[in-house]
C-alpha positions as CSV (number, residue, x, y, z in Angstrom):
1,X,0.0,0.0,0.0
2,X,1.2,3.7,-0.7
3,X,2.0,6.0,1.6
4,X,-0.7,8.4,0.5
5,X,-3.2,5.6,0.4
6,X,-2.2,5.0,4.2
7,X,-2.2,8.9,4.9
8,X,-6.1,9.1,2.9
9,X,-7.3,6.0,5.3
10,X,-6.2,7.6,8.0
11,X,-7.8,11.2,7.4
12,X,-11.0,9.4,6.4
13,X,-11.3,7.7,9.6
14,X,-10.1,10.6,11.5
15,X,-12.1,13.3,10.1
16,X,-15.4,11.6,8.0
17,X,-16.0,9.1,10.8
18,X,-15.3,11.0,13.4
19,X,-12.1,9.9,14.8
20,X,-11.0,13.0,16.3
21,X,-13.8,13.2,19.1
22,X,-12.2,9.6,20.3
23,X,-8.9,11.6,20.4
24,X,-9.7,14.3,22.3
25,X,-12.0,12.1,25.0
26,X,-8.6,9.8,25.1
27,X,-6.9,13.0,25.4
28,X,-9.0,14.2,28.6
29,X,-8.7,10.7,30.0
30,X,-4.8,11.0,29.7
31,X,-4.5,13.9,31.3
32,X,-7.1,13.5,34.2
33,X,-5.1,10.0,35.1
34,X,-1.8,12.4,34.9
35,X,-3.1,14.6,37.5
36,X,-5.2,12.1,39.6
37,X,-2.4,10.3,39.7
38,X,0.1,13.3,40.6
39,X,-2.3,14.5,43.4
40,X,-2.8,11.4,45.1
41,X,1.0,10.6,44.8
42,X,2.1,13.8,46.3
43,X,-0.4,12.8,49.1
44,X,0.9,9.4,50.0
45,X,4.4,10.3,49.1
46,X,4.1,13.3,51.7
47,X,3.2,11.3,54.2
48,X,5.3,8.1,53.6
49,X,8.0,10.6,53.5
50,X,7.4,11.8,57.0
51,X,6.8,8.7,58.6
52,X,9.7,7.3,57.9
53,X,11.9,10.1,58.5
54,X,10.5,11.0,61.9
55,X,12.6,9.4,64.5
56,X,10.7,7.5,67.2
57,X,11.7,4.5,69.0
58,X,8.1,2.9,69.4
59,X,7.7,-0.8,68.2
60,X,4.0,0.3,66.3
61,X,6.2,3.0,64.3
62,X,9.0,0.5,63.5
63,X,6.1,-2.3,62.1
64,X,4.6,1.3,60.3
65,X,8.1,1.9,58.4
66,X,8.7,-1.7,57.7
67,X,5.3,-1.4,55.8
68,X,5.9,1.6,54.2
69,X,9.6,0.6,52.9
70,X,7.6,-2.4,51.9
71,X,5.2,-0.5,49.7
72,X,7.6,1.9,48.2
73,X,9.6,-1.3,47.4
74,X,7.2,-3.4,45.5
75,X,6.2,-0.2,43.7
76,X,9.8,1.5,42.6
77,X,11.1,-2.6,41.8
78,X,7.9,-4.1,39.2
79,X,7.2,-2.2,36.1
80,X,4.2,-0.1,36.3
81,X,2.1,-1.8,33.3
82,X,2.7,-5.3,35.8
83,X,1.1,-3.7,38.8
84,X,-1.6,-3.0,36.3
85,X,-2.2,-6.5,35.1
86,X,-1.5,-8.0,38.5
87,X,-4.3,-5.9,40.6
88,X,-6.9,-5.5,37.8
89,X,-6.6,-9.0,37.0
90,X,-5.4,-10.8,40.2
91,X,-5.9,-9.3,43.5
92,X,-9.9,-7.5,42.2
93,X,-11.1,-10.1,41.0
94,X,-9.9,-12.6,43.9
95,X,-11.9,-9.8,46.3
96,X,-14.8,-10.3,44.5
97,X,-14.2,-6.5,42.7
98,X,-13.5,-7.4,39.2
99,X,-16.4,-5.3,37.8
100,X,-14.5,-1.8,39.1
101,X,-14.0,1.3,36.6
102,X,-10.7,0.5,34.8
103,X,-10.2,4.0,34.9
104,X,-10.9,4.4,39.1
105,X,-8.8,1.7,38.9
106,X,-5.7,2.8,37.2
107,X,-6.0,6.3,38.8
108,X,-5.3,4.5,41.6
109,X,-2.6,2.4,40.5
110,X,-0.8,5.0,39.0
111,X,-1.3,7.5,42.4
112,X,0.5,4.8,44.6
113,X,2.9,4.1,42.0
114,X,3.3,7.6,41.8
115,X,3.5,8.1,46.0
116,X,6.4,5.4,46.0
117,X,8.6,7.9,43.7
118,X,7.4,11.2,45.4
119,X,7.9,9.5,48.7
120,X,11.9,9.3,47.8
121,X,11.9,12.8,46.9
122,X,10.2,14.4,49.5
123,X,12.7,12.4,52.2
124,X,15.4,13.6,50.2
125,X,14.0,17.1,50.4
126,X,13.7,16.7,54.2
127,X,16.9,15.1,54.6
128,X,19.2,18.1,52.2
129,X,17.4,20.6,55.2
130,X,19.8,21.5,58.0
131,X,19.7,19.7,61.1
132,X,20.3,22.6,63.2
133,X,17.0,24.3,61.9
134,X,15.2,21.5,64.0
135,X,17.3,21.5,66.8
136,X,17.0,25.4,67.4
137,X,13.4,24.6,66.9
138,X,13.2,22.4,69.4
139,X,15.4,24.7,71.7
140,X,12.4,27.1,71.2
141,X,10.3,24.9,72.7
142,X,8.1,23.1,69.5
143,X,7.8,19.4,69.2
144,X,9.4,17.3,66.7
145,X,5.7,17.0,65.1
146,X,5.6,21.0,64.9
147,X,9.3,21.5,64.0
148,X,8.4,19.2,61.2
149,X,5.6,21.2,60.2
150,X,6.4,24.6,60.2
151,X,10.3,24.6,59.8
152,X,11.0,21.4,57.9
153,X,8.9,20.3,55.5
154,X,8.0,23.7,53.9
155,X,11.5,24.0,53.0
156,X,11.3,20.5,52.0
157,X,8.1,20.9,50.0
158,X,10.1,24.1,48.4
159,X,13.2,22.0,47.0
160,X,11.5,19.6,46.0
161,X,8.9,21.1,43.8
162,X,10.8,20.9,40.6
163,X,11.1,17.2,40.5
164,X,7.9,16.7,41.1
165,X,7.4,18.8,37.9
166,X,9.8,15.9,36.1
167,X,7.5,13.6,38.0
168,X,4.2,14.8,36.3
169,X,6.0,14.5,33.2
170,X,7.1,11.0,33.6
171,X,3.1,10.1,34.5
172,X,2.1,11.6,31.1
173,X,4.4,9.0,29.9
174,X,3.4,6.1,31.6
175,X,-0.2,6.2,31.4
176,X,-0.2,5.2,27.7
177,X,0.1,1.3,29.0
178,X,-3.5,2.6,31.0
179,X,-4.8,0.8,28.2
180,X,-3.8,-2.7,28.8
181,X,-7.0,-2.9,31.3
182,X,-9.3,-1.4,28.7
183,X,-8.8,2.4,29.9
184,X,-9.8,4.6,27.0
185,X,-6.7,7.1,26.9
186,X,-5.0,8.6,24.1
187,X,-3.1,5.7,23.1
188,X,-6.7,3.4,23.0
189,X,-8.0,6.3,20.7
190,X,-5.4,6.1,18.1
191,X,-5.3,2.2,18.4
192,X,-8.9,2.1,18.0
193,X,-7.9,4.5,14.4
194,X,-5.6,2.1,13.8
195,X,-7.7,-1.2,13.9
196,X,-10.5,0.4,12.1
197,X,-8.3,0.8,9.0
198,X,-5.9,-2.1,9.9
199,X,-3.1,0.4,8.9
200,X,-0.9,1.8,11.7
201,X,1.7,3.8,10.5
202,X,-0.3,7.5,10.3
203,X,-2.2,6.7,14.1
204,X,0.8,5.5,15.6
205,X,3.2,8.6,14.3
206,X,0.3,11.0,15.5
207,X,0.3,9.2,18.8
208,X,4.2,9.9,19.1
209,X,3.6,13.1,18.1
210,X,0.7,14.0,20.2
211,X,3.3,12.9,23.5
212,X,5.6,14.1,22.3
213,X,3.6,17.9,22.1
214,X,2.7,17.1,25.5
215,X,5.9,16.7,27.5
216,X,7.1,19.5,25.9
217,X,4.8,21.8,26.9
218,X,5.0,20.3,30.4
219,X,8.3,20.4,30.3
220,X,8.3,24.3,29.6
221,X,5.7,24.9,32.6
222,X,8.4,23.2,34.6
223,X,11.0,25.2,33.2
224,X,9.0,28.7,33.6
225,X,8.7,27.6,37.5
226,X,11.9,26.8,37.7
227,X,13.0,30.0,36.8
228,X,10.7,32.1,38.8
229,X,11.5,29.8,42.1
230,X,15.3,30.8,41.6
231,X,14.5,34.3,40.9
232,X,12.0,35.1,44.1
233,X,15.5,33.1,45.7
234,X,17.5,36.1,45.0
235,X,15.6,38.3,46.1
């Protein structure tokens, strides 16, 4: 088959049947898991983060960390498309929940995938922070729970805002495998192009392209913070 044959099969599906509306749905559904997932991730990795930084000698707290390392273990050492395949497939349906949303689903895979990474940077963050700033704090009188919440972790939070940028970016990456469990994202949508024509070439550039469009402009916003975080540093 020609190449403009391939190109008119392509346009014909995209634009005379409509293809374009399943693009930009797979579109919205890309970026909703993106952010879903961010959010949730920054939430669990937050407070992973703090639990196992925070220094207490009680035997609940030590089973608590040996948990947590547990989880961010299983989740930083499998490939994210296995955890998908594994829970949807395995662990729901063996709890009687295989009927779920796929999308619910891999918003929440993708959040405490997501957590385990966001986790490592926000104890790295709370780590790079000077130890003397919390013992002067606690010189002034505030708890180890209060010096970590108003002296410590804002700073933290504040270093560590740019790779969490990176880490958006890598989620808009990622969740093109969301589709392995049926979620309708932007990869699906040009697959579904794809199959409709059984011709691949034009859907699956455009799908490159359409990532490739999106980190970048991801990658900019991060960029833009970036620069205004070091200049409000200066002054």
């Amino acid at each position: 088959m020609e190449l403009t044959q391939k190109y008119e099969l392509f346009y014909h599906q995209f634009i005379t049947n409509g293809g374009y509306k399943l693009i930009l749905e797979g579109l919205g559904t890309t970026l909703l898991l993106a952010i879903a997932a961010l959010i949730i991730g920054v939430i669990v990795g937050t407070l992973v983060a703090i639990a196992i930084t925070h220094k207490t000698p009680s035997i609940p707290h030590r089973i608590l960390c040996v948990f947590l390392k547990a989880y961010v273990g299983f989740f930083r050492g499998t490939p994210i498309v296995v955890q998908l395949l594994f829970i949807y497939f395995v662990i729901l349906p063996a709890f009687g929940l295989k009927g779920m949303s796929a999308l619910l689903v891999a918003v929440v895979i993708f959040g405490l995938n997501s957590g385990a990474y966001v986790s490592e940077i926000i104890r790295s963050g709370i780590l790079s922070i000077d130890k003397g700033q919390d013992e002067a704090a606690r010189a002034l009188g505030l708890s180890s729970s209060l010096s970590m919440r108003y002296i410590i972790f804002p700073q933290a939070l504040k270093n560590s805002l740019p790779t969490l940028g990176n880490e958006f970016i890598a989620l808009l990456k990622e969740t093109s495998v969301a589709n392995y469990i049926t979620v309708h994202d932007l990869t699906y949508a040009f697959k579904s192009i794809g199959s409709a024509t059984y011709e691949y070439m034009f859907p699956y550039f455009f799908l490159a392209l359409a990532y490739l469009l999106l980190v970048m402009c991801a990658s900019y916003l991060v960029k833009l913070y970036e620069r205004k975080l070091r200049a409000s540093d200066t002054h």
